[in-house]
N, C-alpha and C positions, 0 to 999 in steps of 0.2 A: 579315504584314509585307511592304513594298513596296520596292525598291530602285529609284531614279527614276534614269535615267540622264543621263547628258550630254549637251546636244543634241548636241556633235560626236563623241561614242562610237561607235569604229572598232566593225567586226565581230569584230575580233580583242578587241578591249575586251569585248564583250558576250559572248563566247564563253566568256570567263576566267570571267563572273562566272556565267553557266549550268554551267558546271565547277563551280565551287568549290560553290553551292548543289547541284547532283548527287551531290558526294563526300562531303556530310556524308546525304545518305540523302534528301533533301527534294524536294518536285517543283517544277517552273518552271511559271507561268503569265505567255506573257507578253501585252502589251497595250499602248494605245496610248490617252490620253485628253487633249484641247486639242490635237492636235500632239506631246505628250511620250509620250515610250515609257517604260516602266516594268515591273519585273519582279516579278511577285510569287511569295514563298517561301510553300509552301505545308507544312506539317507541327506535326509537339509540339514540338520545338525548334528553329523559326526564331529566335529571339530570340539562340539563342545564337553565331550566324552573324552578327551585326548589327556588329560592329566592322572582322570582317574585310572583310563584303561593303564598308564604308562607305571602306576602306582602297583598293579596289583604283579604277585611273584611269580608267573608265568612272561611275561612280556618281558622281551631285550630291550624293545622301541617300539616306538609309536609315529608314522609317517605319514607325510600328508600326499595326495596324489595330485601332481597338478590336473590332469589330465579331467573332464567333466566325465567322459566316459571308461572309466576306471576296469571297466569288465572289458572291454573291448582293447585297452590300451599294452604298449608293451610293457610302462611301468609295472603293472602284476606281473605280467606272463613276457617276459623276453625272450621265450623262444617259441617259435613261429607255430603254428599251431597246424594238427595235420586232421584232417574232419573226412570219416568214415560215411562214403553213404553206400549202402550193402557193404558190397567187398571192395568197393573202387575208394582210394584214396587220394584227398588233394589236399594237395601241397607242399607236397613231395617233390623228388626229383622225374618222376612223370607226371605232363603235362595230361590234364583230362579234359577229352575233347565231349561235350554234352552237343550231339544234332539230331534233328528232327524238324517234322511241321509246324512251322507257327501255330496252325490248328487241327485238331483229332476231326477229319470229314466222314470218313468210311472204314470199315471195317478194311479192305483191300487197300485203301490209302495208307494205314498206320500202319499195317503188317509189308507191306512194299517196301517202303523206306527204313521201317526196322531193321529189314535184312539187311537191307542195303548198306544201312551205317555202320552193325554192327562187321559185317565184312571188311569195312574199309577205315577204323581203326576207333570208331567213335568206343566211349566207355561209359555213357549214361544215353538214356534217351530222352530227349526234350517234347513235350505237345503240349497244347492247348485244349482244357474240354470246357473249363469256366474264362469267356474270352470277356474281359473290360476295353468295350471300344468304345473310341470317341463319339460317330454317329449311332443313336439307337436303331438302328435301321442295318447298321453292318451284321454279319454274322457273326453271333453271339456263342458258337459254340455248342457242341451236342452234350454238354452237361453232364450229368452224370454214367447214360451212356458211351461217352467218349472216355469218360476214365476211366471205365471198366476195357475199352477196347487198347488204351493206353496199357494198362496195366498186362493184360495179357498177350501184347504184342512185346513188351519190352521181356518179360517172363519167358515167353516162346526164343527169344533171338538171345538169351543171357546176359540183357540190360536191364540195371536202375531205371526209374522214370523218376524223372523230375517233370514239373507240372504248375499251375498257377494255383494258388487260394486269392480269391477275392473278397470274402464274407468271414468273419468272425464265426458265425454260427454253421459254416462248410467248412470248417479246420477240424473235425475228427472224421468226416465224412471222406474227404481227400488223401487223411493220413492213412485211412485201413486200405487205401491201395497206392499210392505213392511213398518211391522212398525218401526222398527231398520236395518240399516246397518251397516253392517261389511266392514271396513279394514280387510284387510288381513298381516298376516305377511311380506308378499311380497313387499305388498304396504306401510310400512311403513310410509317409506320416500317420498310417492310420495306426493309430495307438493301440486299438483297443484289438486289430487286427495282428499286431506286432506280439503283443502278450498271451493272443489265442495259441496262434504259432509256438511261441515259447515254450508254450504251457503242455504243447502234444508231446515233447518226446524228440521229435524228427527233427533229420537236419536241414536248416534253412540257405537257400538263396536270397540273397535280398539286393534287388536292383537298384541304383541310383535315381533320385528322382529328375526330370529334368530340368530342375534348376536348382538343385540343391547341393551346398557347399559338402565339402569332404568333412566335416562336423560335423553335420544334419545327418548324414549318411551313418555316422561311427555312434550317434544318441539313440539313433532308429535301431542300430542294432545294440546298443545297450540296452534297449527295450527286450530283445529276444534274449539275452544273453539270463537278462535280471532275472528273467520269466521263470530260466530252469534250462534252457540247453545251451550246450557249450558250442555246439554245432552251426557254427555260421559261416557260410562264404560269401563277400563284399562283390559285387558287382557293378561296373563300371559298364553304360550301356548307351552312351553318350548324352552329352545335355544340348539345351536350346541355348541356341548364341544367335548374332547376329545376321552368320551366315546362312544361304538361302539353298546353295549346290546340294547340299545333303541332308538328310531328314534331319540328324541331327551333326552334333559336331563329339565326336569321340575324343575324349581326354584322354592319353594317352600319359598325361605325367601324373594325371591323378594314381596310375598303379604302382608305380616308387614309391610315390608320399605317403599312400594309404601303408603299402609294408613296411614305412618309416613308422606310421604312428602304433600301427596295429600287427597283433598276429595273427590277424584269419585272413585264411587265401584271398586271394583277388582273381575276381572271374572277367573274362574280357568280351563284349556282347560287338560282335563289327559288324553282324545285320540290320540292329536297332543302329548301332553307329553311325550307319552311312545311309543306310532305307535301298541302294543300289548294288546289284546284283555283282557288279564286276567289280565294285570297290572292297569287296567282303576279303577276297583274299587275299589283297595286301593289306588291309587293317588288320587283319589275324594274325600273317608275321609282323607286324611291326609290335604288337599287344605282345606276343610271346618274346622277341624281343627286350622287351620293356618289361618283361619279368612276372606279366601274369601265371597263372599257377593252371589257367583251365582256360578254356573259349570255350562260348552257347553259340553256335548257331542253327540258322533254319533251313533246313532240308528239303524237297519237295520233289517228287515222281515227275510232276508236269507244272513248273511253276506258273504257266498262263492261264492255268485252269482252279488256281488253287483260291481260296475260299476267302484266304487272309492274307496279306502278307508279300502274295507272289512275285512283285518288285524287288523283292530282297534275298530271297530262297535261291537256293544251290539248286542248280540241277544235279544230278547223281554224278555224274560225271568232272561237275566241277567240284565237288565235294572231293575225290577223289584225288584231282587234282591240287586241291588245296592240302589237303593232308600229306602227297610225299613233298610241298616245298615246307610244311611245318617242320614236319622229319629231319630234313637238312637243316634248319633255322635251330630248332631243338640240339642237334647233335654241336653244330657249333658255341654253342653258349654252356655246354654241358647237360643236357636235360635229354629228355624222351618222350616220344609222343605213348 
């Protein structure tokens, strides 16, 4: 529910009504859309505030939000939302390409491919140092020195790093050297991981889980949004269907619907999408296409040798490759790599 104020609503006016919303238990978010400021009540029974908020002499109106995920949804915010990480921005009219290794191995591995991408047009860098695998026996990641090596390899080439949190209790540890973190599909649903996140500061990626409706996906990030940051981008990174040809099966119309319901970017994952190395680069223009705002994928020096991942990983080459057909795909639809 939304209380839309008066354009000539004293501070003394506005003051009563974040009062009166506080004393019944509820939290204030407030905001500002066209010019009008507006207040929204955020809890299980807002509804039942709505006569008095509507009573007191600051308030135009009093609205109800269909929408469950009210922070994330366009009803507040109708216009698309642009999310800063460093200096690189998405969701604009350039397209931001985030590559790298599925995971941080070597000091000479990360600094390799950093160069490499940042050469060939990427604008964030992607790695693994806290890896959530299915087998406990895969490799799990060099941990915290990989995000030191992440970090100062992204530094050295003039890339962002984006990065996974997996732990509630590693989301301030991750944030003093990443500048976005990632959810993981995995992590969807973890609540209390959703709110740590929230709660740093930083701006998040948050992946689809794989089986989880475009709902599930918009409540999860109404978890990061509630927390305290405005900074989310939706990730679409394929779910599990019935099909068996590819790891997973990439939604491609989830990235419309989602900028139907929401305005935070939508990131397009076609390495997780397909799990197959050659399918990567037509799922990317088809995603860019279909109006994503950025592609993640995974990069790697010597994909046969690679630690995590290597079925799905670019060699430098195809990366390159992929990037001048994005170019043209971009240029056509009006956008830019």
């Amino acid at each position: 529910m939304i209380a839309i104020l008066n354009p000539a609503c004293s501070l003394r006016e506005k003051a009563q009504v974040v009062s009166l919303i506080e004393e019944r238990g509820l939290r204030v978010h407030l905001d500002r859309t066209d010019g009008r400021e507006w207040v929204g009540i955020l809890g299980s029974n807002a509804v039942a505030i709505a006569r008095e908020l509507g009573a007191l002499p600051g308030v135009e109106e009093v609205r109800n939000v269909k929408a469950p995920y009210a922070l994330a949804s366009r009803e507040l915010h109708p216009k698309k939302s642009i999310v800063a990480v460093a200096d690189v921005e998405i969701g604009g009219d350039r397209v931001c390409v985030m590559a790298g290794p599925c995971a941080v191995e070597s000091e000479e591995q990360i600094f390799t491919i950093a160069e490499i991408v940042a050469q060939r047009g990427a604008r964030i860098l992607r790695g693994g140092a806290f890896k959530p695998r299915t087998s406990p026996y895969s490799f799990q990641g060099l941990g915290l020195e990989g995000l030191k090596l992440l970090a100062e390899a992204g530094k050295a080439n003039g890339l962002p790093i984006v990065t996974e949190v997996v732990a509630p209790e590693d989301v301030e540890t991750v944030a003093e050297y990443a500048d976005m973190l990632q959810v993981g599909a995995r992590n969807m649903q973890n609540f209390r991981l959703l709110q740590a996140a929230g709660e740093v500061g930083r701006p998040v990626l948050l992946k689809r889980g794989m089986v989880a409706t475009l709902d599930e996906l918009l409540l999860a990030a109404e978890y990061v949004l509630d927390a305290g940051t405005p900074d989310v981008c939706l990730c679409e990174r394929g779910i599990r269907t019935f099909s068996q040809e590819t790891r997973n099966t990439l939604d491609l119309a989830a990235i419309p619907l989602l900028q139907e319901r929401s305005h935070l970017p939508v990131i397009a994952d076609p390495s997780h999408g397909t799990g197959i190395r050659r399918l990567v680069g037509s799922l990317a223009r088809a995603a860019l296409a279909a109006g994503a705002d950025g592609l993640i994928v995974e990069v790697h020096p010597d994909p046969k040798a690679a630690l995590s991942d290597g079925e799905q990983s670019l060699t430098p080459d195809g990366f390159d490759a992929m990037m001048l057909e994005l170019g043209r795909v971009a240029q056509a639809i009006g956008r830019r790599i």
